[in-house]
C-alpha positions in Angstrom: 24.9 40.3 8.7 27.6 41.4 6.4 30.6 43.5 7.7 30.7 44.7 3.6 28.5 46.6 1.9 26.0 44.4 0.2 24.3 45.6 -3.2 21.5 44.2 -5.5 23.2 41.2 -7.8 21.3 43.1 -10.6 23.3 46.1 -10.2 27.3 44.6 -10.4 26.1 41.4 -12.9 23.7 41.1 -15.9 20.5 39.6 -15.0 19.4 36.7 -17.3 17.6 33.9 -18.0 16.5 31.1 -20.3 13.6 29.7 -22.2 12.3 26.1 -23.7 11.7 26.5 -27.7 8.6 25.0 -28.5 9.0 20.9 -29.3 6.6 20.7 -31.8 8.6 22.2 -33.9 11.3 19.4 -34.9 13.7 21.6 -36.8 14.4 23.8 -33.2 15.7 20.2 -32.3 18.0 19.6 -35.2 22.0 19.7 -35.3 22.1 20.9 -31.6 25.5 21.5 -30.8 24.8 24.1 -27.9 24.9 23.0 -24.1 21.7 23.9 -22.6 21.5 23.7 -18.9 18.0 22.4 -17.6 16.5 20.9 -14.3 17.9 17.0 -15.7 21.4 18.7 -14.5 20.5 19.6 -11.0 21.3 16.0 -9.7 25.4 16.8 -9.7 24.7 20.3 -7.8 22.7 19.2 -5.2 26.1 18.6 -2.9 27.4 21.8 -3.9 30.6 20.3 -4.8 30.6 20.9 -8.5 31.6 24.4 -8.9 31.4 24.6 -12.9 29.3 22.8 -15.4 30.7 22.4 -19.0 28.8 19.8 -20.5 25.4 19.2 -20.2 22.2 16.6 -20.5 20.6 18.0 -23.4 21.8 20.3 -25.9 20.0 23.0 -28.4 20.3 24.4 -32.1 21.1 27.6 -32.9 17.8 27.8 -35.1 15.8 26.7 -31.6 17.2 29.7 -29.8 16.7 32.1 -32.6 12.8 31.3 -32.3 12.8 31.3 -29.1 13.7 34.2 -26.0 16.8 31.5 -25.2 20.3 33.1 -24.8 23.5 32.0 -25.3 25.6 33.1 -21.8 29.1 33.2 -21.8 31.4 31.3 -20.0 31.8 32.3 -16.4 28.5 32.9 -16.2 27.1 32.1 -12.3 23.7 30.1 -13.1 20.7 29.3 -10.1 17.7 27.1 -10.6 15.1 28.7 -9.4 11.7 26.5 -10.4 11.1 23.1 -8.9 14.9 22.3 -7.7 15.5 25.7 -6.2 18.6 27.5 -5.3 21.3 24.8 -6.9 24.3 27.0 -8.3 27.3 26.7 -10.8 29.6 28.8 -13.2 29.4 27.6 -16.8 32.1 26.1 -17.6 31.6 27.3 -21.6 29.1 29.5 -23.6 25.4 27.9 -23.3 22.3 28.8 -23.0 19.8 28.2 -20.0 15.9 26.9 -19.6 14.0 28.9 -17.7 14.1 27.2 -14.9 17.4 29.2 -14.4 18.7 32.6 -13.6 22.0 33.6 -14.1 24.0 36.4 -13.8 27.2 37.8 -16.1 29.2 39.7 -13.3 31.0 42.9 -14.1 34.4 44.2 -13.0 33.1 44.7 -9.1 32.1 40.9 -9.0 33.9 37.8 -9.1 32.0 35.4 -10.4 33.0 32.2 -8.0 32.8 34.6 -5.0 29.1 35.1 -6.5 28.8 31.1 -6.3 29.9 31.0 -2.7 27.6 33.8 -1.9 24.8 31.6 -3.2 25.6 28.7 -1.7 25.7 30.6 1.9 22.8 32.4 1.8 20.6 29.7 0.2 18.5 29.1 3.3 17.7 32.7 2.7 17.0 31.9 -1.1 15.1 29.2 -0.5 12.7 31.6 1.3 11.8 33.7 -1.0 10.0 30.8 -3.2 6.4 30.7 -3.5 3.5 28.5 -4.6 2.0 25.2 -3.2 2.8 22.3 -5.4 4.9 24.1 -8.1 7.7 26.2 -6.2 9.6 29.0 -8.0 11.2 32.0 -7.1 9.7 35.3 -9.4 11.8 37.6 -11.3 10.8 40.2 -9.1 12.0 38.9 -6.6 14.9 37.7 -8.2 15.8 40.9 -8.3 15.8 42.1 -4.8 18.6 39.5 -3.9 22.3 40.9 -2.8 25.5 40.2 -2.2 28.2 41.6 0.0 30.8 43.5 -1.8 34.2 43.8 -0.8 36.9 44.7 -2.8 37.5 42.3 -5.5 40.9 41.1 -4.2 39.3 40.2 -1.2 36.5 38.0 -3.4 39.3 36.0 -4.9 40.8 35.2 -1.7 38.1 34.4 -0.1 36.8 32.5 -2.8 40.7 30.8 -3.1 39.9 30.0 0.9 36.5 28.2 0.4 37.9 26.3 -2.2 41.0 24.7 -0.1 39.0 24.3 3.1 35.6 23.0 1.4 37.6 20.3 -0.5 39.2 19.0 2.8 35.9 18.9 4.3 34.1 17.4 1.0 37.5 14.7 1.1 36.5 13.8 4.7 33.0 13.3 3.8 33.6 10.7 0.9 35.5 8.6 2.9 32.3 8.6 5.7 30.4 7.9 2.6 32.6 4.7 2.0 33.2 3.2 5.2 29.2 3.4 5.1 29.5 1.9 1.8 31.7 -0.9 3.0 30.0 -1.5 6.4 26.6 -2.2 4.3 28.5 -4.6 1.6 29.7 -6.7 5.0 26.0 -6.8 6.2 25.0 -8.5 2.6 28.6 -10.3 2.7 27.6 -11.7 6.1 23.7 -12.8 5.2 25.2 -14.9 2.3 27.6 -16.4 3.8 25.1 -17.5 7.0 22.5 -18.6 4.4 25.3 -20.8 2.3 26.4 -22.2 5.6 29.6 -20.5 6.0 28.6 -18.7 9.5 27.5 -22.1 11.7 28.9 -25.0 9.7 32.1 -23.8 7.8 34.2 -26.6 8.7 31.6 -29.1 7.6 31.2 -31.4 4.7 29.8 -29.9 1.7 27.1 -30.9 -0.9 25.9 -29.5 -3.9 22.5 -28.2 -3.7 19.2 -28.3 -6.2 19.5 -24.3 -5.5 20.7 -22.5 -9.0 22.1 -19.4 -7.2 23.8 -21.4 -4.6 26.4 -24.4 -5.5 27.3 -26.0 -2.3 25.6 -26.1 1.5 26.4 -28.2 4.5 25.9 -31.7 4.0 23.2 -31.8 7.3 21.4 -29.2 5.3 18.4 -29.8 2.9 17.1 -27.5 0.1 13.1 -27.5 0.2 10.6 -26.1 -1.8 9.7 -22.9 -0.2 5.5 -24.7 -0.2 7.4 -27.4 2.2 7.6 -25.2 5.2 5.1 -22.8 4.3 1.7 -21.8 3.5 1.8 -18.8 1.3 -1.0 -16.1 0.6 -1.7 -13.2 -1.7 -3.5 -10.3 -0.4 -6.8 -7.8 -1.7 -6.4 -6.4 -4.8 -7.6 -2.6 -4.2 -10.4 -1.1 -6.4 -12.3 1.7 -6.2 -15.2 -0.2 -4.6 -13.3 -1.4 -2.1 -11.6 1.7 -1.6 -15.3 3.6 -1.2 -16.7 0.6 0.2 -18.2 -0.5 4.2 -16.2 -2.3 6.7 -12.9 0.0 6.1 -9.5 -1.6 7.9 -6.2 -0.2 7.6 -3.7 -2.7 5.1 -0.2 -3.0 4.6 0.5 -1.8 0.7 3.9 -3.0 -1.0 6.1 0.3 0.2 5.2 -0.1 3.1 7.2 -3.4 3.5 11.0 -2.6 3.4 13.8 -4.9 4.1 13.5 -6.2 7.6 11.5 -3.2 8.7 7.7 -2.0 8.1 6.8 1.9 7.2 3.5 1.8 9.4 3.0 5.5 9.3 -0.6 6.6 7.7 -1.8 3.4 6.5 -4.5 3.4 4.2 -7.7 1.8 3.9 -10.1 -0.4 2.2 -13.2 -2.8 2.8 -12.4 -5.9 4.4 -15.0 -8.1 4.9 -15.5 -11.2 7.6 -13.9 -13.8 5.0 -11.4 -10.8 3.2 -10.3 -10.8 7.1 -9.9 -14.6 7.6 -7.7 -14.8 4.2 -6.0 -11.8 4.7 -4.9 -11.5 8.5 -2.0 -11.3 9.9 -0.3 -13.0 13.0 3.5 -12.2 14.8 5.8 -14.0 12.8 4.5 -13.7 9.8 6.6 -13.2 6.6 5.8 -10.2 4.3 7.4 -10.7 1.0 7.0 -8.3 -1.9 5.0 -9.6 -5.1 5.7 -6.9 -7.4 8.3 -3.6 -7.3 11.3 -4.7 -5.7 10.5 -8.2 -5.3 11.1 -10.5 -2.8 11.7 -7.8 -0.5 10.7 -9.1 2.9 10.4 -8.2 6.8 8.8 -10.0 9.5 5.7 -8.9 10.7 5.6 -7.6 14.7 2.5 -8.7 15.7 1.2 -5.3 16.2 -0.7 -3.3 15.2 -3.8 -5.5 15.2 -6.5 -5.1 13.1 -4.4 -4.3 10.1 -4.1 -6.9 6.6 -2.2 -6.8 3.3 -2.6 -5.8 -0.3 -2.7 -8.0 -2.8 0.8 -6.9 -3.8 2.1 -8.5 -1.2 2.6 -12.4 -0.2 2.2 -14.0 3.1 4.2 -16.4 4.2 3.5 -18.6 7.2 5.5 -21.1 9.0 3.9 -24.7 9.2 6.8 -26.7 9.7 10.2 -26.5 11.3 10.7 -22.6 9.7 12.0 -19.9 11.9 10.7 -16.3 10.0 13.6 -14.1 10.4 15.6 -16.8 8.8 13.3 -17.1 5.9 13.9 -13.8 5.2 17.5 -13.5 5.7 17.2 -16.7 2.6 15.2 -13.9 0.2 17.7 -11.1 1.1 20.3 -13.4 -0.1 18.4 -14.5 -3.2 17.2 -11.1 -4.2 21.1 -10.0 -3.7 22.0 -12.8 -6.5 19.1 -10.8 -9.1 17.1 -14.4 -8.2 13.7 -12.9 -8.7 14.8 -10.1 -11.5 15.6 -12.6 -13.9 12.4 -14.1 -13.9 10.9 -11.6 -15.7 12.1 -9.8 -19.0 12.3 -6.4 -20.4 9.2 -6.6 -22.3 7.4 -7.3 -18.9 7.5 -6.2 -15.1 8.7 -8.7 -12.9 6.1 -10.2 -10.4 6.4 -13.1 -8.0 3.4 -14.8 -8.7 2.3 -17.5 -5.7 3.2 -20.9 -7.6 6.8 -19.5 -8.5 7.0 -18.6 -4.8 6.4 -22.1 -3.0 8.8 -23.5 -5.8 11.8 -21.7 -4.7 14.3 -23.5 -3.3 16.3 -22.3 0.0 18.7 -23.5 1.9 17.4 -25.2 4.5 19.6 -26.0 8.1 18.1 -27.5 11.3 15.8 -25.0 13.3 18.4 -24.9 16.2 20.9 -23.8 13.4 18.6 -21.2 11.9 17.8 -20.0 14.6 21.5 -19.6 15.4 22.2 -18.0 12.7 19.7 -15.4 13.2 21.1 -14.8 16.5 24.6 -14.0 15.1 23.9 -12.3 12.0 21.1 -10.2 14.1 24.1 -9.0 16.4 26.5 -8.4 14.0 24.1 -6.2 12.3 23.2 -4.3 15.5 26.9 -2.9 15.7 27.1 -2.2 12.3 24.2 -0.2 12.1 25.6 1.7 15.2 28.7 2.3 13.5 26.9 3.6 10.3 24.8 6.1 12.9 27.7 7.0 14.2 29.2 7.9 11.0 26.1 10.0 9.3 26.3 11.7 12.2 29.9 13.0 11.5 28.4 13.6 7.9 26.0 15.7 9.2 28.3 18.0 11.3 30.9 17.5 8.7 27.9 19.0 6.1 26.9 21.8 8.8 30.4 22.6 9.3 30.6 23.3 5.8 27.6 25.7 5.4 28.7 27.4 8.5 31.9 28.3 6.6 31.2 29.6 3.7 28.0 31.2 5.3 30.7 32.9 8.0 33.5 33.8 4.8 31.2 35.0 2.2 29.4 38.0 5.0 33.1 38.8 6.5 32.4 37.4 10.2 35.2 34.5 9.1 38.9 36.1 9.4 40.4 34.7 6.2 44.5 34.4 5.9 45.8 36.5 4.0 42.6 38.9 3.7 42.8 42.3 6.2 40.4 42.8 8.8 
């Protein structure tokens, strides 16, 4: 509840909107010189920590919005998406025009336009409300429309408005620096796993040799640098089609997003036919290596052991220990190697990268003694524990930090905040 009066935006600001001119008409899309705001520039409002917006993704031509119901809006003008992306806001930071995936409103003399801009951003769990429809959310004009905003004097807009400013940039300064210590903390996670895998974490002090392994100069002279095949049996899964995916004998398989790094997304998995000898090729045992074939690839995680009855897509590789191979280690060896681009540059830009089987088992790794690799997992497994602890602990603050923030403007903008300077 507001302590002010509140009246419709309509009534204190020009409604507007935009429009698209038609694009198969190349001459609209000639010498366009005119900053038209459009969903591709929702990305830098999503944090509601870009007040204005004077430049934009796209621009449009004078002759495109003269065949067309777009407008050219002053500067100052308050713009809200309200299709698709709803509820993001800004001022415009010069004259353009809008698609109509925007509304916007010009304010008069009883409206400041950034108190408007905080008003949206406080209320825009109320905003968000009013959209409609299934798949394609919008908000309606008409409903447009009905939306308020308080209205105290205007002197009190600018100070509150001068208020949120200070205040949310303390708290938006506080959050960046979360943001980088979470930034940091996961550079010394991949810092760590390459410096384990080169031989820097068990054998630092020991005599070095160089290595057969391109993205890797030196290891530990004890060490060795196998083919991949040495130690391992490797295995491609089903390739889905649309008889399998109609077909008998459904079972549940793990598909290629499913498979992050050192983790599995095992929520809804899908199905497909499977039968007795698809099973046999395609099963999976605790301990297993799941390495992605296509996408991000190399990405890897070591399967549980659970649940059963589940097998793998043919986007994905198998890779089973048959010799002196701890898993968790392999992997830690691809998180290293996909770090250094090693399976990117195998492909090019004419074609999507894939990790076929042969390239697989010829890939070199660095290869220590099982006690050692087993070591090694031990200590980088730790160290990433408290890490990932710290990091929880720090969204966290982010979180309240972010809810803090809402709760202030949301509490200044309706007049139940007592702002200095500003009389009860």
């Amino acid at each position: 509840m507001s302590k002010w009066p509140r009246a419709q935006i309509r009534y204190v600001a020009h409604l507007g909107t935009g429009h698209t001119p038609s694009r198969s008409v190349e001459e609209y899309w000639d010498d366009c010189d005119i900053p038209w705001l459009t969903l591709a520039d929702v990305g830098q409002l999503r944090t509601g920590t870009v007040d204005v917006v004077s430049s934009t993704n796209e621009k449009i031509s004078e002759l495109g919005i003269a065949n067309s119901s777009a407008v050219v809006h002053p500067a100052g003008t308050v713009a809200m998406s309200r299709t698709a992306s709803v509820g993001y806001s800004c001022i415009l930071g010069a004259d353009m025009a809008t698609s109509q995936d925007y509304v916007t409103w010009t304010c008069g003399p009883r409206l400041f336009p950034k108190f408007l801009l905080w008003v949206l951003r406080g209320e825009r769990e109320t905003i968000i409300g009013r959209m409609q429809g299934s798949t394609h959310k919008t908000i309606y004009m008409p409903d447009v429309e009905q939306m308020s905003t308080p209205l105290p004097p205007v002197d009190t807009q600018k100070a509150i408005a001068e208020y949120l400013g200070t205040e949310t940039a303390r708290i938006d300064a506080l959050i960046t620096k979360k943001r980088r210590m979470i930034d940091l903390l996961e550079e010394q996670v991949h810092a760590q796993v390459f410096a384990a895998v080169s031989g820097r974490l068990t054998a630092g002090s020991a005599p070095r040799k160089h290595t057969q392994i391109p993205w890797l100069d030196t290891i530990p002279s004890h060490w060795g640098s196998p083919w991949l095949g040495a130690n391992h049996t490797t295995q491609l899964g089903k390739m889905l089609s649309a008889s399998a995916a109609a077909g008998p004998e459904q079972h549940r398989y793990v598909k290629n997003t499913n498979v992050q790094w050192d983790r599995f997304g095992l929520t809804d998995l899908p199905t497909m036919t499977f039968d007795a000898s698809d099973r046999i090729r395609c099963s999976l045992a605790k301990e297993d290596l799941l390495v992605c074939e296509g996408g991000e690839v190399g990405r890897a995680a070591v399967w549980p052991g659970a649940p059963k009855d589940v097998f793998f897509q043919k986007a994905i590789h198998r890779v089973r220990s048959i010799g002196e191979a701890e898993s968790r280690y392999t992997m830690y060896c691809f998180w290293a190697a996909a770090d250094m681009n090693v399976f990117a540059v195998e492909g090019n830009q004419a074609t999507i990268v894939h990790l076929t089987g042969e390239k697989l088992r010829e890939h070199r790794f660095p290869w220590p003694p099982l006690t050692e690799q087993r070591e090694i997992v031990r200590r980088l497994d730790e160290s990433r524990v408290k890490i990932e602890a710290m990091v929880d602990r720090l969204t966290q603050q982010i979180e309240l930090l972010t809810e803090r923030r809402q709760a202030l403007i949301t509490a200044a903008v309706t007049g139940e905040l007592e702002i200095p300077g500003v009389a009860a």
